[in-house]
C-alpha positions in Angstrom: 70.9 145.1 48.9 68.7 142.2 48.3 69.3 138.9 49.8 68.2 136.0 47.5 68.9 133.5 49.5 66.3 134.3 52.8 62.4 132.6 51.9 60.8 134.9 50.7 62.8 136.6 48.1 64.4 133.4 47.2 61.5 131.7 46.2 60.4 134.3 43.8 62.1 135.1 40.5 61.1 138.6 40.3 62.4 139.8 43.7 65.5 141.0 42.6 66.6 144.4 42.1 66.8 145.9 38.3 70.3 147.4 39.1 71.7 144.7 41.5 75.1 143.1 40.6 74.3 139.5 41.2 78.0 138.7 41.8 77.4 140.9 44.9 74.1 139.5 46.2 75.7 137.1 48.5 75.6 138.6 51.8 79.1 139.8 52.9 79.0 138.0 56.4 78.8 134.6 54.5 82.6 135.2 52.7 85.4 133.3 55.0 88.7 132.0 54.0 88.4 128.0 53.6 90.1 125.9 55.6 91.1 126.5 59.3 88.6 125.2 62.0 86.3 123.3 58.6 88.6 121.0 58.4 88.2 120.3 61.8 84.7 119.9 61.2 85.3 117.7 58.9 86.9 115.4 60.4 84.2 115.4 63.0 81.4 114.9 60.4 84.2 111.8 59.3 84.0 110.5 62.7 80.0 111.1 62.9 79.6 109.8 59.7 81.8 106.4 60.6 79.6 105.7 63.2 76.5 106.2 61.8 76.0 105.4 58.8 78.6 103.2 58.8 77.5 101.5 61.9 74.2 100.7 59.8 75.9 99.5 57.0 77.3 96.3 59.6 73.2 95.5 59.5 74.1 93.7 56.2 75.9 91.5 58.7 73.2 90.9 60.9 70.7 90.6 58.4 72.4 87.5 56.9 73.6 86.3 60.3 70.0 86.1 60.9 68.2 84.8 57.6 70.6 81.8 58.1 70.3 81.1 61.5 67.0 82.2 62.2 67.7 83.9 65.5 64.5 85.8 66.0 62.4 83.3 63.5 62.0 83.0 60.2 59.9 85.7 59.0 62.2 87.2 56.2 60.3 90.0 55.2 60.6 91.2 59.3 64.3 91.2 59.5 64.5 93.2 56.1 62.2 95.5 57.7 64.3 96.7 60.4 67.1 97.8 58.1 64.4 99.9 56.4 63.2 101.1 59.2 66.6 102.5 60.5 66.9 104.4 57.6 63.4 105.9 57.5 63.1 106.8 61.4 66.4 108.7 60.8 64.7 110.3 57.8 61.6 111.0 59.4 63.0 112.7 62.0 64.3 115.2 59.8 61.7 118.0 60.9 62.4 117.4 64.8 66.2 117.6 64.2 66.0 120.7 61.9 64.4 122.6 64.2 66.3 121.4 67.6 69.2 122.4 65.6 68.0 125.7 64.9 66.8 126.1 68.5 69.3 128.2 70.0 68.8 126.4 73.4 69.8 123.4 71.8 71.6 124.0 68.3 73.2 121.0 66.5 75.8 120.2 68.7 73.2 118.8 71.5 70.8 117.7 69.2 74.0 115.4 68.0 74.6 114.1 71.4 70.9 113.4 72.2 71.1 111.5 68.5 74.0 109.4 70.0 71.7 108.5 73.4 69.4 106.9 71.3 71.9 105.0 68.9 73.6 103.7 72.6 70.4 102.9 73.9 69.0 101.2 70.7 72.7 99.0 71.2 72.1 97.9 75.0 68.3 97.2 74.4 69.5 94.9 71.1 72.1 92.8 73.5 68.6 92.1 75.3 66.4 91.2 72.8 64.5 88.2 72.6 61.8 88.5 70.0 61.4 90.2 66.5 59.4 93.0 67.8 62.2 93.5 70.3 64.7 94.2 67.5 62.3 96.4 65.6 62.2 99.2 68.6 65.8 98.7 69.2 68.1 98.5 66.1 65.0 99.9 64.2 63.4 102.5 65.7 65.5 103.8 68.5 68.5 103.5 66.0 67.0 104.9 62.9 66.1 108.1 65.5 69.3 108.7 67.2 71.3 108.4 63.7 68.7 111.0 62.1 69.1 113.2 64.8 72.8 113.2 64.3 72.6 113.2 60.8 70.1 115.6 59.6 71.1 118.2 61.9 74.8 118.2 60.4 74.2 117.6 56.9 74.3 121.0 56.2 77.1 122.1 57.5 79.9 121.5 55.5 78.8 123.5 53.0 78.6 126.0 55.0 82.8 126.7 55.7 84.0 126.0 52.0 82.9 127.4 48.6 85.3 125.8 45.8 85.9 123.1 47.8 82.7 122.4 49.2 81.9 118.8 47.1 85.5 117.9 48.4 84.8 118.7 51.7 81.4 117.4 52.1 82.6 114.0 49.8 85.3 113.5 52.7 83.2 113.7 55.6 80.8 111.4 53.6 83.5 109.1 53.1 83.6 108.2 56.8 80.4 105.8 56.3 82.4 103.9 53.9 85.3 103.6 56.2 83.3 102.8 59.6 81.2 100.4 57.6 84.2 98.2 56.5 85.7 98.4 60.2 81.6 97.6 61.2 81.5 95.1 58.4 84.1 92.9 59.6 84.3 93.7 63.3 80.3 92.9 63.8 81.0 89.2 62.0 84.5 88.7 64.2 82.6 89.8 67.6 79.0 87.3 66.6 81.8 84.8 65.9 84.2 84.9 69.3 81.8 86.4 71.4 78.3 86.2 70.7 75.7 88.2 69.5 74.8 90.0 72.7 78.3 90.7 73.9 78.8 92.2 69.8 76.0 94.7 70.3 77.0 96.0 73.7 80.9 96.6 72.5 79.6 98.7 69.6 77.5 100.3 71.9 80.4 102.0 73.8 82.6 102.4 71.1 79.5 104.6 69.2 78.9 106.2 72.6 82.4 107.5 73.0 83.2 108.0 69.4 80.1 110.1 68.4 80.7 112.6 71.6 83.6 113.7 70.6 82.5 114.4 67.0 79.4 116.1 68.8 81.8 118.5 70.4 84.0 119.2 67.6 81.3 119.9 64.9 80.1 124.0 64.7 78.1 125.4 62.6 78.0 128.8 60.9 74.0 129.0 60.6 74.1 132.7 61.8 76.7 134.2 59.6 75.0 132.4 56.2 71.4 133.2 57.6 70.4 129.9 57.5 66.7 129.0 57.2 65.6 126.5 59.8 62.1 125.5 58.4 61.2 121.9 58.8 58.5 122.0 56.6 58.8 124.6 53.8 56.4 123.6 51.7 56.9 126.1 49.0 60.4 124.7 47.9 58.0 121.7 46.1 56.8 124.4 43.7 60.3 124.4 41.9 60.6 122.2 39.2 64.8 121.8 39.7 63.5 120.6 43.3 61.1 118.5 42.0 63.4 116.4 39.6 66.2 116.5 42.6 63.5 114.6 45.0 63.0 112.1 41.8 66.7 111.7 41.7 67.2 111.1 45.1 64.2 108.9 45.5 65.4 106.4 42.9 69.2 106.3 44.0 68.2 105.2 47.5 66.0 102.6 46.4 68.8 101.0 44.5 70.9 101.9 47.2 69.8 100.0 50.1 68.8 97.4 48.4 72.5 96.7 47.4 74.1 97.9 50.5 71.7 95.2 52.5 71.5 92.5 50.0 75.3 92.2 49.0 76.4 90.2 51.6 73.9 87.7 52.1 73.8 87.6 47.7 77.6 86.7 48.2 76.1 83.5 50.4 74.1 82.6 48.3 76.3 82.0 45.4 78.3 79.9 48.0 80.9 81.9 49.8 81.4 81.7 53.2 79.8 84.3 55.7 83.7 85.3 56.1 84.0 85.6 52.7 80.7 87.2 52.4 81.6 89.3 55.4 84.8 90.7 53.4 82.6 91.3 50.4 80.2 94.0 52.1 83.7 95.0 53.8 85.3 96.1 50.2 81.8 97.8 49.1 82.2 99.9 52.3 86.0 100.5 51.4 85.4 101.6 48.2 82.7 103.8 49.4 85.1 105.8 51.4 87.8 105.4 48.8 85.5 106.7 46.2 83.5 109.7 47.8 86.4 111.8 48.2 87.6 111.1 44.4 83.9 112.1 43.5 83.9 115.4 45.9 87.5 116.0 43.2 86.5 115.4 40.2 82.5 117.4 41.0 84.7 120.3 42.0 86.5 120.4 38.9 84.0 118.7 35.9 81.1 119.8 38.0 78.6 118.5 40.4 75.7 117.7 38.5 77.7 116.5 35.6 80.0 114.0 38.0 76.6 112.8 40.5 74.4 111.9 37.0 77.7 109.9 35.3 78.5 108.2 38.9 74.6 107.3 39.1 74.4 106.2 35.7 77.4 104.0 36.1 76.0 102.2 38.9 72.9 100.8 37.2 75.1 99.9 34.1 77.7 97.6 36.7 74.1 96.2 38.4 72.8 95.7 34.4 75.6 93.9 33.1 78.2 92.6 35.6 76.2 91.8 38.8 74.2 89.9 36.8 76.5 87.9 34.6 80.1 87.9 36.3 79.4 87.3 40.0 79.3 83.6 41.0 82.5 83.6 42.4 84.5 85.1 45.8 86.6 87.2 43.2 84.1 88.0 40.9 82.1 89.3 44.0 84.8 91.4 45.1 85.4 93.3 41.9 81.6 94.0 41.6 82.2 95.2 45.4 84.6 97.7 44.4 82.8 98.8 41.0 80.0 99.6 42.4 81.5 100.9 46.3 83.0 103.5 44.8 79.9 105.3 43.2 76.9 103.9 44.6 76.7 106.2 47.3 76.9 109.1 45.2 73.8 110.9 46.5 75.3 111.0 50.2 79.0 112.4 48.5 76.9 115.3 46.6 73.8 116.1 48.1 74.3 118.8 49.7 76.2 120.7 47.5 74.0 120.2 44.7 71.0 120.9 47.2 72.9 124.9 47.1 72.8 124.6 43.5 69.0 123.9 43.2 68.1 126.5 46.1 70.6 128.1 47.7 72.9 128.2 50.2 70.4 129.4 52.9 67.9 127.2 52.5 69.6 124.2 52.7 68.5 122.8 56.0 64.6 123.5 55.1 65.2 121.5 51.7 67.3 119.0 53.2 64.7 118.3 55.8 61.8 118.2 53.0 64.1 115.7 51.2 64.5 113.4 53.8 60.7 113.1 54.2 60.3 112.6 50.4 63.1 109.4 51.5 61.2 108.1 53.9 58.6 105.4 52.4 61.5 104.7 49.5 63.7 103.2 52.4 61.5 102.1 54.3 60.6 99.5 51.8 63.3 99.0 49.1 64.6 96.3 51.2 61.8 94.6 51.8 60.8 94.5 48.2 64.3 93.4 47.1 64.1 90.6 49.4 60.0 90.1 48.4 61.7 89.4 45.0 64.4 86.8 45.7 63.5 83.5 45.0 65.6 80.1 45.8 67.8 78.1 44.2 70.2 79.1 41.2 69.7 83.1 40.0 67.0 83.4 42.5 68.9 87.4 43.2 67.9 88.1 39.1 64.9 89.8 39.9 66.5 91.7 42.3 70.0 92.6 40.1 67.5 94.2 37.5 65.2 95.7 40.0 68.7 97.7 41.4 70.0 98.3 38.0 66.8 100.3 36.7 66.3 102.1 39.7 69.9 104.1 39.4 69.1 103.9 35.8 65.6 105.6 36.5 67.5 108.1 38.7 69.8 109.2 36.3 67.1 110.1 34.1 65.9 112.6 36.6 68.9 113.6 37.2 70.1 114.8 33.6 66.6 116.5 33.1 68.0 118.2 36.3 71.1 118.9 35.0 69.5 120.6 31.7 67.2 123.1 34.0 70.5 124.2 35.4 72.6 124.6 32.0 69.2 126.5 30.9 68.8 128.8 33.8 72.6 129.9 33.3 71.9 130.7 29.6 69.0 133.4 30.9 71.7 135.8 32.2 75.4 136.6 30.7 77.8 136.5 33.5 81.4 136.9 33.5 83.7 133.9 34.8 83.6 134.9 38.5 80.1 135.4 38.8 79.0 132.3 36.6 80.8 129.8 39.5 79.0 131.9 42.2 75.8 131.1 40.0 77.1 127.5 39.8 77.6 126.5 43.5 74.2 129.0 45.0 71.3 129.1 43.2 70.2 132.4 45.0 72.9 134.0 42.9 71.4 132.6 40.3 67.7 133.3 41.1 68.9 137.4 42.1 70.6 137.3 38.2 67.1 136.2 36.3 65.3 138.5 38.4 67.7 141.3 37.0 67.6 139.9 33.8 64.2 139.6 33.4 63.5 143.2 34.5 66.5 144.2 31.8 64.4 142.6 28.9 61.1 143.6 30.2 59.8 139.8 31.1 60.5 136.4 30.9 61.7 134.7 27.1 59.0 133.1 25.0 57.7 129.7 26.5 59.2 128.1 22.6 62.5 130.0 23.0 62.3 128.1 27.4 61.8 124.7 25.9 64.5 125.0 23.2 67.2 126.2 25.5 66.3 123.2 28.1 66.5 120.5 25.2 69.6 121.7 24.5 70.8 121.7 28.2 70.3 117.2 27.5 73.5 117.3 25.3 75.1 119.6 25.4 78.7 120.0 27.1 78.7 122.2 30.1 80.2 122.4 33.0 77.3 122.7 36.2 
């Protein structure tokens, strides 16, 4: 029986076996019954999640905490660059935890609690800091590397104990950045207030410590029984076009991302709130993040995954187009656009992996995952920066900035439907019955072992005419994928 979703065969079309039933390509060791010990998994990447990403999202706080009173100096551009820099450490660090995680010495579950050594240790060092560059190795680099190690190596495995319930499942665990970054949001500016910023960092410090450990031990994988490929750098995955338009669509959405998850608070000053009031806007975006993911994971399960991440996306840079830049000036105004744009602005971190299976399989997601958070890296690193680069002072000085965000999410979901159309075109190559077109849906090594069978049927690929007609058609028309 061939197995389309190990490297090498996986990365071929014409691997396949001519009398191979693609329904049955999936190896039998990856069926299980969903539910059980997942969910408890889940709930452990909720708890990682909260205390990662959601613990970065409270750096909106700081960041305006310290643009207005200057704590470390006044170099702007400096203080945006550490929130980038968390981000792309964590990213960068993709290859190291990809393979710790695949080490069997190691295996995710340490590489988590090593991840969560840093992230305490980037905490205590921050209560101590007295100069920029001090900040930059502590709640930039140390951070960004303890919150990669914990994230990257987990990312994949949701996917792995559900199959029609996967966006669900991986939508709730990514809801927990949402949740910990409102409790982050407004803890961090009630702690800086009542007991300073030194005394703020080393409470969060033990609370991420304990938190994170127990989600270390209560997160397993099932990396054996799918044959998961731990390659940190699999270069040959960059030689699909799907993958090619998935990095585009990522790329973008983070961009836009950060920007707005950074820039939302210290916007909200200044149009003249309050950095309470402020504080509770970049609360509500991080409610309706967790709010939201899980009513994405739903409706992806049910509409489809490409379908719901491209209309979520595209939704995003129409609220930054239109209402960011003409209907926030005031505290309510602010918190509307909060919620609006909450709930689906994360999109990329509710979906990613499960579409990742659907542009290249099941198996191989923790090699693409690891190549895509590489591709992130520079993005990150520098959206902030240039959204702050492009503020000016005085009345609309965030204009530049609103439009910026709005094109960049705009510009992803361009990517992203072209995406969508390769997929709705590869499924019109083979005739499949009902069962095996949602097995072709959620793995794309079903999907690769059907074309190869297909192809050997017909005696070679369609005319190159007849390829580009049925991927026009894949832009409007109504499919579910």
């Amino acid at each position: 029986m061939a197995e389309p979703n190990r490297e090498p065969k996986n990365d071929q079309r014409g691997n396949g076996s001519s009398n191979e039933n693609p329904a049955e390509s999936i190896p039998q060791s990856q069926e299980l019954k969903e539910g059980g010990y997942g969910w408890v998994v889940i709930f452990g990447m909720f708890l990682l999640n909260a205390h990662t990403w959601g613990l970065n999202s409270s750096f909106a706080v700081f960041l305006a905490y310290y643009l207005r009173n200057g704590t470390f100096g006044s170099n702007e551009l400096g203080y945006a660059f550490i929130g980038g820099l968390s981000i792309s450490i964590a990213l960068l660090a993709s290859p190291l935890a990809t393979t710790l995680a695949g080490w069997k010495r190691c295996g995710i579950r340490w590489t988590i609690f090593i991840g969560v050594v840093f992230e305490t240790i980037a905490f205590i060092g921050s209560s101590f800091a007295s100069e920029l560059w001090h900040l930059i190795l502590s709640q930039g680099i140390s951070f960004g590397l303890g919150m990669g190690l914990c994230f990257v190596s987990s990312a994949s495995v949701p996917p792995q104990w559900f199959k029609k319930r996967r966006s669900l499942a991986n939508s709730l665990a990514a809801s927990g950045s949402g949740f910990g970054g409102l409790c982050y949001s407004l803890a961090t500016n009630a702690m800086i207030t009542n007991i300073g910023l030194p005394w703020a960092f080393r409470v969060i410090a033990i609370i991420c410590f304990v938190v994170n450990s127990v989600a270390a031990y209560l997160i397993r994988d099932r990396n054996e029984a799918v044959g998961s490929v731990h390659v940190a750098f699999n270069w040959k995955l960059f030689k699909r076009p799907s993958f090619m338009l998935f990095q585009a669509w990522m790329a973008f959405s983070i961009i836009g991302y950060v920007i707005l998850i950074y820039s939302i608070v210290d916007y909200s000053q200044s149009v003249g709130l309050s950095s309470s009031q402020a504080s509770l806007v970049g609360a509500m975006f991080s409610l309706f993040q967790g709010l939201g993911r899980p009513v994405i994971g739903l409706s992806s399960d049910a509409i489809g995954r490409l379908n719901i991440a491209n209309l979520c996306t595209l939704f995003c840079g129409l609220v930054c187009m239109f209402f960011w830049v003409f209907g926030t000036t005031s505290f309510a105004a602010c918190l509307v656009f909060a919620m609006l744009s909450g709930s689906v602005a994360g999109v990329i971190w509710a979906t990613v992996a499960p579409i990742c299976a659907e542009v290249v399989g099941l198996a191989l997601i923790p090699s693409a995952l690891s190549m895509t958070w590489l591709v992130l890296v520079l993005p990150s690193t520098f959206a902030e920066v240039i959204g702050l680069s492009l503020r000016r002072s005085g009345p609309g000085g965030y204009l530049d900035v609103q439009l910026f965000t709005a094109f960049m999410y705009i510009g992803a979901f361009i990517f992203g439907w072209l995406l969508r159309a390769w997929k709705v075109w590869e499924l019109k190559q083979v005739q499949l019955d009902k069962e095996q077109r949602e097995l072709a849906i959620r793995d794309e090594g079903v999907l690769t072992a059907a074309l190869s069978h297909q192809s050997h049927a017909n005696g070679g690929a369609p005319p190159p005419t007849q390829r580009w007609t049925s991927f026009l058609k894949g832009l409007y028309v109504i499919e579910r994928v």
